[in-house]
Each structure stands twice: as structure tokens, then as C-alpha cells.
C-alpha positions as CSV (number, residue, x, y, z in Angstrom):
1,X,29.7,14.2,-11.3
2,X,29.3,12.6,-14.9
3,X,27.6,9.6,-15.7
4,X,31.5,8.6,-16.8
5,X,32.5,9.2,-12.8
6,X,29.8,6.6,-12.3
7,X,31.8,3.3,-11.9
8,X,28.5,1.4,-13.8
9,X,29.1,-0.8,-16.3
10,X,27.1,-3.4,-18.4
11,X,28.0,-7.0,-19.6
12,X,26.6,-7.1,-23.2
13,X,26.7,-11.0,-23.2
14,X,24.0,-11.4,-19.9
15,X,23.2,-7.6,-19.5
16,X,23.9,-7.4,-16.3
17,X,24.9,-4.5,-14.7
18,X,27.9,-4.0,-12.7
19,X,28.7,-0.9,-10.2
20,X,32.6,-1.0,-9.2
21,X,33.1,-5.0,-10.4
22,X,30.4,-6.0,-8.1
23,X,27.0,-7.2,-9.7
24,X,23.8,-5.1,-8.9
25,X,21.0,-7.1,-7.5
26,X,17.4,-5.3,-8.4
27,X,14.7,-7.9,-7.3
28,X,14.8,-9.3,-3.7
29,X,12.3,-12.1,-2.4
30,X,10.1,-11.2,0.9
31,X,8.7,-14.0,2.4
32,X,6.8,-14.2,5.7
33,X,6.4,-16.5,8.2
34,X,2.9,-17.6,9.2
35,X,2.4,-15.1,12.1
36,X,3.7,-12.6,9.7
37,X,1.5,-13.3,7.5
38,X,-1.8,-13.2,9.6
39,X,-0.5,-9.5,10.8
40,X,-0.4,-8.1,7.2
41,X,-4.3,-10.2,6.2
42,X,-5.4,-8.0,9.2
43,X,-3.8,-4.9,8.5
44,X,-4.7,-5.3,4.6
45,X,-8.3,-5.6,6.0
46,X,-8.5,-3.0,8.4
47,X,-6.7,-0.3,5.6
48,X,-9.6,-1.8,3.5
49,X,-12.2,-0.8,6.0
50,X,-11.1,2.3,7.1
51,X,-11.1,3.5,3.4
52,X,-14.4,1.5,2.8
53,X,-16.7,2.9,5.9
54,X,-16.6,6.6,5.0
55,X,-17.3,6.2,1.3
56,X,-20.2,3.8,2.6
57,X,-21.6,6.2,5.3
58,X,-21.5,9.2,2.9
59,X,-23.9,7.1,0.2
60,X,-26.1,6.3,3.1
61,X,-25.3,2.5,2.5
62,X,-24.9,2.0,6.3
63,X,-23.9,3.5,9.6
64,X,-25.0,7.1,9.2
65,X,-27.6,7.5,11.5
66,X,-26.1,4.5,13.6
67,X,-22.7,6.0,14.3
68,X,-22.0,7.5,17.7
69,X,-22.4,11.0,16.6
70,X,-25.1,10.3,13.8
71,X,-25.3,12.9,11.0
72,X,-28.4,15.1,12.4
73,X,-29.2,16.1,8.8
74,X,-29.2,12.8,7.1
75,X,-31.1,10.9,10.3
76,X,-33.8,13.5,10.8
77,X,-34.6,15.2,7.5
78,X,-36.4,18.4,7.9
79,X,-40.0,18.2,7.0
């Protein structure tokens, strides 16, 4: 198939683009209602703390020797 075979076709006076006579529509608006909304804060938020927690635990920042299976190494250093 060419790019001819295409059926696409621009309007030079609004550059709009047309695919068999119909107009091609390339944004669309989302919008949430307010239970929505709260859903995706917590999911934003718990995506943001399950990336967070390991990077945290593996500087030692928090939770390493606290977690339920506590890094043995990093808890009890060998002496």
C-alpha cells in the first residue's frame, strides 16, 4: 500500500487533516469525576512509594534493619 492508497488529505487553509472526507481528531479531553480522581492521587502515591522504598532501604535511609526480613549483613555488621 502507497502513501497515495492512503485516503489522507490536508486542507492548506486550516491544516487540518482529513482521512476519507471525515476530519481527524488528535487531542481528546479526560476529565474525572471526584471519586475518580481520589483513586488516581492514591495510585500516583502508592506507584511513588513502591519505587521510593527500595531505593531508600538500599542507601540505608530507612527500613533496612526494620523490615520483616531485615538485611542480616547491613543490621549486624561483622566485627
Amino acid at each position: 500500500m502507497s502513501i497515495d492508497e492512503m485516503d489522507f488529505a490536508i486542507d492548506p487553509s486550516t491544516d487540518d487533516v482529513y482521512y476519507r472526507g471525515r476530519p481527524l481528531q488528535f487531542e481528546q479531553v479526560i476529565s474525572l469525576n471526584t471519586l475518580q480522581f481520589v483513586v488516581a492521587i492514591i495510585g500516583v502515591a502508592a506507584a511513588l512509594l513502591a519505587a521510593l522504598w527500595p531505593i531508600g532501604v538500599a542507601y540505608g535511609w530507612w527500613g533496612a534493619c526494620e523490615a520483616i526480613i531485615p538485611a542480616q549483613a547491613m543490621c549486624h555488621p561483622a566485627q
